[in-house]
N, C-alpha and C positions, 0 to 999 in steps of 0.2 A: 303510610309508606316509609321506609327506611331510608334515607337519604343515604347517596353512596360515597363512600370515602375517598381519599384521592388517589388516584390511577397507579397504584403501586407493582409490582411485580411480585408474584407471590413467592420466591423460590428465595432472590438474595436482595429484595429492596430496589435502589438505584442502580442502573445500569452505566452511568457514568459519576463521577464525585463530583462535586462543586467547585473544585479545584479545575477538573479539566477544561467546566465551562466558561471557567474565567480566563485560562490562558487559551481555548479557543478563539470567544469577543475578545481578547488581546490580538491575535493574528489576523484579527478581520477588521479592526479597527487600523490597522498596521497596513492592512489590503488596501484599504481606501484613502490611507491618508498618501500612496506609494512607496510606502519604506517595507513593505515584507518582500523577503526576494528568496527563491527557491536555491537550493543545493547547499552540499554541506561548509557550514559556515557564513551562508546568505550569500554565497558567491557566486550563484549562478543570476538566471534574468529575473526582472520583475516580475511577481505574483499579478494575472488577470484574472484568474478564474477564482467563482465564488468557493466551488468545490474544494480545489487544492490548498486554499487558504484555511480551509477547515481540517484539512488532513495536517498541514502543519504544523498547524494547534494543537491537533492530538499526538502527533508524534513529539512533539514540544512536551508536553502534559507526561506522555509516558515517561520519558527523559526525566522529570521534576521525583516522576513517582506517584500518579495521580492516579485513581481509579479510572481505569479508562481499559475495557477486553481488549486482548489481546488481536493483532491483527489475522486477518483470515488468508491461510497458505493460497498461493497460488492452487486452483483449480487445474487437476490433469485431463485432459480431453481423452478419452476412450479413442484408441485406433489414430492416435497420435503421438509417434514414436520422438524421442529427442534425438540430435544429430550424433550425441558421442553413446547413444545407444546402439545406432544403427551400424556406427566404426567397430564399435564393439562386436558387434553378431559378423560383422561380416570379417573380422579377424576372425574369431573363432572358427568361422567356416571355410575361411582359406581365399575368400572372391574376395577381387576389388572392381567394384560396381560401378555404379554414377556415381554412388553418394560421396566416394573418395573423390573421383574425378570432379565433383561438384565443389568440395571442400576447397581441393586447391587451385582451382581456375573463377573461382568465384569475384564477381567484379563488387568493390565498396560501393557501400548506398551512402 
């Protein structure tokens, strides 16, 4: 029997570079020790989550120039309109509906 080779990708090789996985275990090692801390410039709160330590690494990585894909668009939901869509349609049409009504009475969360 043919022994099989190592788990490669047939189209372009690696799907990350070695580069990104190092500066990922850099932000995880950074996770644990409590020095990684989220927002631009490490300005915001301490890093808990194992997740987000890993995304920061990769956005770190991309930054360097790493082979690391590209991030994936937000996903639009079907039959889920955005709110300066809906200002929009209802200009064109001449009504001011709820949505306006809703825009500027709306209380902060």
């Amino acid at each position: 029997m043919a022994a099989k080779k190592g788990s490669r990708r047939k189209s372009g090789g690696r799907k990350y570079g070695k580069a990104a996985g190092k500066t990922v275990e850099s932000a995880i090692r950074r996770k644990k020790r409590g020095t990684l801390r989220s927002g631009k410039g490490g300005k915001g709160g301490k890093v808990k989550s194992r997740k987000q330590a890993i995304a920061i690494g990769l956005s770190e990585a991309r930054k360097k120039g790493a082979k690391v894909p590209r991030k994936k668009a937000a996903k639009n939901v079907p039959g889920q309109r955005t709110l300066t869509s809906r200002l929009r349609t209802e200009e064109l049409l001449g009504t001011q509906g709820m949505v306006r009504h809703f825009v500027i009475f709306r209380r902060p969360r």
